[in-house]
N, C-alpha and C positions, 0 to 999 in steps of 0.2 A: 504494500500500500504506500503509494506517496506520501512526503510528506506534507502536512496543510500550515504553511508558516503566514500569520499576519503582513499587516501593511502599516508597518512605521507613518511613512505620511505618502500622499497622494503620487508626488515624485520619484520616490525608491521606496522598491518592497528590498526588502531582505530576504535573500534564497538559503543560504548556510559557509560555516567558515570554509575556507580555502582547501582547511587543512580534512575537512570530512568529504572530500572530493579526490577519489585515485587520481594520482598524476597522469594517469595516460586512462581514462575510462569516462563513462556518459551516464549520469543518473535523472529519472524523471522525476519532476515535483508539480504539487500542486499548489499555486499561489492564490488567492482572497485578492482580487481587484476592485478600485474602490467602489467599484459600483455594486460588490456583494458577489457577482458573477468568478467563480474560478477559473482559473488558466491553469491549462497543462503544458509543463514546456523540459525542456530535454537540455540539459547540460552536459557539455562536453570540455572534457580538460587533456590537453596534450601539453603536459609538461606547465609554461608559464602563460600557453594560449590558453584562453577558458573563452569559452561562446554558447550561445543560447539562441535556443530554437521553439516554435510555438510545436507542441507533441501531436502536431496532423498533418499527416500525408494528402498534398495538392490531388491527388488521385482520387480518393474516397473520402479525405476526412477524418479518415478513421485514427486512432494512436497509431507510434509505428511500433512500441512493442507488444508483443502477446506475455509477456512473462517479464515483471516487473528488472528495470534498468537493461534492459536484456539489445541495447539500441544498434553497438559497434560489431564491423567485420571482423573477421579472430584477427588482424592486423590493425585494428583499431585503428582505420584510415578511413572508414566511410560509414555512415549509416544506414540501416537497411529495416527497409519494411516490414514488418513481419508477415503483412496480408498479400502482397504481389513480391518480392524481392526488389521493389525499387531501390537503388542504392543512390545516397546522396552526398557529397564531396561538404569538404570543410566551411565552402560559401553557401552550403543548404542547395545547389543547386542539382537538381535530379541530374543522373551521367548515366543510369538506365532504369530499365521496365517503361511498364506502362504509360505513367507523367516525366519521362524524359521531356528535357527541356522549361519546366516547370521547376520551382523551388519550392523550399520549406520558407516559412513565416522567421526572419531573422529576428533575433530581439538584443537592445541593449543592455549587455551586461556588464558590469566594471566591479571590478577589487578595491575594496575600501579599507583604509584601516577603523577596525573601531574599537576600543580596549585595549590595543595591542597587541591585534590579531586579523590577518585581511580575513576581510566576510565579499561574500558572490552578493550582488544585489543588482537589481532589474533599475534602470535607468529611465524617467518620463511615464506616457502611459503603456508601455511594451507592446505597444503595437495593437492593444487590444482593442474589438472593437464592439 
């Protein structure tokens, strides 16, 4: 089950520290947008890149995983659908299946420091809509 983290204020939500994020792995959460509506979105950390994605595939709609965090290729270079195998590149932009040529919903994420510790946190209204 994802996690359900609040919304500090209307500009940044807070996703989770840095440090509860595998250096090379993709985990799904589910954010409280201020409008009460949840967003599902898919984090991915390669090292000191972290990015974030809205968790629906331009094809269906649908999440892309079937089995919770379950998002990267065993080379943790793409993500993949679980419902058609689309696979999509580190810009969200589909490179095959079905919505080739289509992308994933990007979203602003940045590393803050807060405490003295960087935290992942969603940037403006994340794209939502």
């Amino acid at each position: 089950m994802p996690n359900l983290k609040t919304n500090p204020t209307p500009s940044r939500i807070d996703i989770c520290g840095l440090d509860e994020m595998p250096e090379r792995g993709a985990r799904g959460f589910e954010v409280a947008m201020p409008d009460g509506e949840p967003l599902h979105i898919i984090v991915w950390r390669d090292g000191e890149d972290v990015r974030a994605f809205e968790n629906k595939c331009p094809h269906l709609g649908l999440p892309l995983e079937t089995f919770p965090d379950k998002f990267l290729s065993k080379d943790s270079r793409t993500l993949i659908c679980s419902a058609h195998g689309a696979r999509f590149n580190a810009e969200g932009d589909c490179t095959s299946g079905p919505c080739q040529g289509d992308a994933l919903t990007r979203l602003d994420i940045r590393v803050v420091a807060r405490d003295a510790k960087p935290r992942l946190v969603l940037e403006g209204s994340a794209g939502h809509s």
